[in-house]
N, C-alpha and C positions, 0 to 999 in steps of 0.2 A: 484574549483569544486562546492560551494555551488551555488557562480554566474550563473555557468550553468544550475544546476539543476533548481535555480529561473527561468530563463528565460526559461526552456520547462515544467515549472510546467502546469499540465495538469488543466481543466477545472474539470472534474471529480474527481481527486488527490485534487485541492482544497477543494470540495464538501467534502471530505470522514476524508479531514485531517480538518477541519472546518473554514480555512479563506474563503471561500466563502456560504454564508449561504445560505439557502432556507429555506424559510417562507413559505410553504405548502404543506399538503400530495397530492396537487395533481399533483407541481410540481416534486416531487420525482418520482409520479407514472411514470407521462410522461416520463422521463427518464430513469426508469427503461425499459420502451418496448424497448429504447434505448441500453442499457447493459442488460440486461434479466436476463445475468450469472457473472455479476460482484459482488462478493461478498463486498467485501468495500462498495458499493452503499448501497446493501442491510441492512450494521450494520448501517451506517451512516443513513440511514433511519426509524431505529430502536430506535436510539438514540433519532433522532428526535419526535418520535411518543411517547416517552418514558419520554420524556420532557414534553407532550402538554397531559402527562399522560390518556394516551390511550394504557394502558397496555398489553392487550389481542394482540390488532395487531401490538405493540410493541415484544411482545414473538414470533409469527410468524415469524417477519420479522429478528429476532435476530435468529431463528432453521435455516430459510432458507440461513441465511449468513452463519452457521458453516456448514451445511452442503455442499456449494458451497466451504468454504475453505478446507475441509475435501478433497471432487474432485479433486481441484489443488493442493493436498498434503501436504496443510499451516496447521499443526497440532496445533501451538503455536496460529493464529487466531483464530482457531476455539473453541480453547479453552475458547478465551477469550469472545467469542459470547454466549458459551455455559454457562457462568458466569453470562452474564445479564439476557440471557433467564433462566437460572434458579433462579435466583433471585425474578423475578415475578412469576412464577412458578415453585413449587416444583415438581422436576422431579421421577416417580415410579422409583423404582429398574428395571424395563424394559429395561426404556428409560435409565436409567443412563449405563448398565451395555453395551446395543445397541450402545449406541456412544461412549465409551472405545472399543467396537470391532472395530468400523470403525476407528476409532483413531492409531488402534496398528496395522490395516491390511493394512489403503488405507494412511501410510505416510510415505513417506521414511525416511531413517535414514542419509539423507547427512550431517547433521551439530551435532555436540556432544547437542545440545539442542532438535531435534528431537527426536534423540538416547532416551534419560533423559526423554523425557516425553512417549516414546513410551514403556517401560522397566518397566513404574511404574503396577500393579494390581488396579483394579478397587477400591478398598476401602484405596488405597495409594493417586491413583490419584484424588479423593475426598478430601480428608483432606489436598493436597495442595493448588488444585482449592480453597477451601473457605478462605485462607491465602494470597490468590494473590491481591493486587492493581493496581487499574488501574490510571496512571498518564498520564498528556500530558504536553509538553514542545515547547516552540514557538521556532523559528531558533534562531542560535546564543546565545545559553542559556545556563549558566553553570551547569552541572549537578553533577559531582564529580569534589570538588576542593583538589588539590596535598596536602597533610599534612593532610586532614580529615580523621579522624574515618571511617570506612568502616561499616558499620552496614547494608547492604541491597543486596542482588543478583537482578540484573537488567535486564531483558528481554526483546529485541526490537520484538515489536509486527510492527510499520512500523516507515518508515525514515531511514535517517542517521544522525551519529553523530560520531564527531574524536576522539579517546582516544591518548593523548600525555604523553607518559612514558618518566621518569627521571630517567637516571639509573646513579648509583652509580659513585661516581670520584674512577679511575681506578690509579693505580701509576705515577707519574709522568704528569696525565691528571689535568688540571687549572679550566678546564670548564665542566658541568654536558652533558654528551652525552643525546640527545633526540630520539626517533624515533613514527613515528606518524601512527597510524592504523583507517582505517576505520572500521565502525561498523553498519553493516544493518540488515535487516530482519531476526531473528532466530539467532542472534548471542548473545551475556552476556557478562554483567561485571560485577564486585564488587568482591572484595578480602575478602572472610569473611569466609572462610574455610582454616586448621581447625576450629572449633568453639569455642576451649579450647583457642586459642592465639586473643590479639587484635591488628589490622590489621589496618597500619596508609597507607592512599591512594597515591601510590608513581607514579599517572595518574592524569593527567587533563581530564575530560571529557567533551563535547562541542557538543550540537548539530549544525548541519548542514542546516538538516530541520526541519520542523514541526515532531515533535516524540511522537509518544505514547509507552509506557514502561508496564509492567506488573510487580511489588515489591514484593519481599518478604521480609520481614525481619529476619534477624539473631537471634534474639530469638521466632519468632513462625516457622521458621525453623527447628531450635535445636528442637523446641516440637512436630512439625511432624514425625522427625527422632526418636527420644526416643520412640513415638507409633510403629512406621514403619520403626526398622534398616534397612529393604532392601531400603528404602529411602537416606540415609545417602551413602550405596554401591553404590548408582547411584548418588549421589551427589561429592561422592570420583572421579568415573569414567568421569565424568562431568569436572572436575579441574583436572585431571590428562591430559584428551583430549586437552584442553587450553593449557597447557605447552606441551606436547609431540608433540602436532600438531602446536605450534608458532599461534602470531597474525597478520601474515604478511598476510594482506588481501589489494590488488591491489585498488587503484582508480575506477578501471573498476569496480568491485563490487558495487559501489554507482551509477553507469552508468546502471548496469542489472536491481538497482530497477525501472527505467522507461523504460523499455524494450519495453511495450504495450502504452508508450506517446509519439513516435517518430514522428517530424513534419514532416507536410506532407503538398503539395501544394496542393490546391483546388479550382475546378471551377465549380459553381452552377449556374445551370437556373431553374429559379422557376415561374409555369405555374402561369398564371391567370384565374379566376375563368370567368371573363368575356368572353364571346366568341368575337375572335378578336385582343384581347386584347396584344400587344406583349411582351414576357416574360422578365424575370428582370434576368439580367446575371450579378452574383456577384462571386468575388474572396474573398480567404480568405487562411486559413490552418487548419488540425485540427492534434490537439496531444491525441486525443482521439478516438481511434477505434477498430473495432470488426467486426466478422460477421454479427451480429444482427446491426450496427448501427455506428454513429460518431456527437461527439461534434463539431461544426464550427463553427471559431471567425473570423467574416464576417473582410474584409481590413477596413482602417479607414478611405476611403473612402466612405464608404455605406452611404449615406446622401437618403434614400429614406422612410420615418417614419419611426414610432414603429414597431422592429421584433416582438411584439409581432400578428400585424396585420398578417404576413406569417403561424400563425400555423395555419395546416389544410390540405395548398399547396402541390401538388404534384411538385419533383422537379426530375432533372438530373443531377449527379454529377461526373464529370468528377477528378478522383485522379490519380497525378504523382507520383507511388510509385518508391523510390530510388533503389527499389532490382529488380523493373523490367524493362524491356526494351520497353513497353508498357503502356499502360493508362489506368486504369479500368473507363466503363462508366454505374454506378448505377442508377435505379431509386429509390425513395424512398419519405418519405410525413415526413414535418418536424412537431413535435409534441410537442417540446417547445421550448421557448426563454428566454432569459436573457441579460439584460444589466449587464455588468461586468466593476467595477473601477479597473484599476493596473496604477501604478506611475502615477497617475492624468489624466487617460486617459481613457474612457470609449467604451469600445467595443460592439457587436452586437454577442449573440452568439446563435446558434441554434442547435436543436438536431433533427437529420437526422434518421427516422428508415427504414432501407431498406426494399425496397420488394423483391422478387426474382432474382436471377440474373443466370446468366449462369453459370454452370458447371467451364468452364476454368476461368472466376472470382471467381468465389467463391477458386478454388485450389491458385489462385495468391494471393487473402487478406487471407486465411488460413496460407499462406506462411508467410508471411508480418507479420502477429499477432504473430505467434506463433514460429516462425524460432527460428534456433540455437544461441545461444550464438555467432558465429561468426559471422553470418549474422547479426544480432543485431548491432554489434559493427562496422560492414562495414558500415552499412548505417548509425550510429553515425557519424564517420571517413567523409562520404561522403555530410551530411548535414554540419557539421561542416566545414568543406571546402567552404561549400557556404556561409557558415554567415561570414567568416574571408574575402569574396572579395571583 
């Protein structure tokens, strides 16, 4: 699984998870007209500005990512967006008490760690906000080794990563039974309740991909609960949800986190400025798209200069999407580029922002972005069929 995930890591995914850097606010900009509504972009760009200590449009751009995860329901993101941005600015009683409403009303409760955060009251959910850390973890990284002390509750803000449980030698069993779970977005671990018992880690934990985590630890836990028992009843209800409801979470679950980076064949003509002039017809694929726009890693072919000479160009882009039985054909003006190194190989890549399209295209890449979990996974099934021939 991890393999694969590598191989369709998206362009934007790398941007957001930080192996591919960007060195300037105005290459984020341009990308941003690209994804408009991707929130990831928007923190990751926050981050950035937040670094090059430009705090003020750092805190903007940290509102407008939570608020964008708030939209597509990511409560535990937005949480975490709402921690930098408040960081640099302390937030009124307004504002704080305004985005605990949107928090408890616009997020569902599908995973017991929504539940837990949606459940807590506005001066609960403060005093844990200012207890959380924010850590990141590169792929293949141990994060809980078996035998350790469990001192922390762990939060996947994104990524995945494997928990491998050791369970007990049963009578007459030689060998330790194992069973192996994945762990994405809005899911927890760490054994550290109750808080009275101490908790030896009978999991190996292991990321998969790049992971950013959110910490707590078990004694400034214990000391938010001691303020705030109704914290502790949703901390109880939390570990009880875990066992009642099992860790048995499917492969396909590390498969939905890239849901929105599904490859896709591409064929670009890009006008010239010269009148006359005949247009440049490049293939490629992108794993990054939206209504508003798409990432495209030109074939390794393109031997025709610097992309960065194409930004400006009006282009036509012709996409084979797998769900339909047809071709969508976009116009759009490419607005930035990037050379990209992966395994020693450097690519061409550009960022497509559409202009208007028809009616029946826009209902097909709506389709496309956003479809069901089953269709998701068809068209997983059905690329993957192409790369095995």
């Amino acid at each position: 699984m991890s393999e694969e995930l590598e191989t369709h890591s998206s362009i934007v995914k790398r941007i957001i998870d930080g192996s591919l850097i960007i060195d300037s606010a105005g290459e984020f900009e341009n990308l941003l007209k690209v994804f408009p509504n991707d929130p990831g972009l928007y923190r990751a760009f926050a981050d950035f500005l937040a670094r090059r200590k430009s705090f003020d449009a750092a805190a903007d751009a940290y509102r407008t990512a939570a608020k964008l995860f708030l939209e597509t329901g990511m409560g535990l993101q937005a949480i975490v967006s709402k921690i930098s941005e408040w960081r640099i600015v302390r937030p009124s009683h307004q504002e704080g008490t305004a985005f605990h409403g949107a928090l408890c009303k616009g997020v569902s409760k599908d995973t017991p760690v929504q539940t837990f955060l949606t459940k807590m009251t506005y001066p609960e959910m403060v005093a844990f906000m200012a207890r959380l850390v924010r850590v990141r973890f590169r792929a293949n990284q141990m994060v809980i080794k078996f035998g350790s002390v469990e001192n922390h509750i762990c939060f996947v803000v994104s990524g995945a990563l494997k928990e491998t449980t050791y369970h007990p030698l049963q009578e007459g069993q030689k060998v330790n039974q194992k069973s192996t779970t994945d762990l994405v977005e809005n899911d927890f671990f760490g054994d550290i309740y109750p808080f009275a018992d101490e908790r030896i880690s009978q999991s190996d934990v292991e990321t998969i991909t790049r992971v950013e985590l959110v910490t707590i630890a078990k004694p400034r836990l214990k000391v938010v609960c001691e303020k705030h028992p109704h914290v502790q009843v949703l901390v109880d209800e939390l570990y009880k949800a875990r066992v009642e409801g099992g860790r048995a979470v499917s492969s396909g679950t590390v498969r939905r986190t890239a849901r929105h980076q599904l490859p896709t064949k591409v064929s670009m003509k890009v006008f010239r400025e010269e009148i006359g002039k005949t247009p440049l017809f490049l293939n490629g694929f992108t794993d990054d798209i939206s209504v508003g726009g798409a990432c495209i890693i030109l074939g390794a072919t393109y031997h025709t200069g610097p992309s960065a000479e194409m930004v400006g160009r009006s282009v036509k882009i012709e996409l084979g999407l797998p769900s339909a039985a047809v071709k969508l054909h976009i116009l759009g003006t490419i607005v930035w580029s990037k050379e990209v190194s992966h395994d020693g190989k450097t690519s061409a890549v550009v960022g497509v922002q559409f202009k208007e399209m028809t009616d029946p295209d826009r209902e097909l890449l709506e389709d496309y972005c956003y479809g069901s979990d089953g269709e998701q996974n068809l068209i997983w099934s059905l690329w993957e069929s192409l790369v095995r021939k």
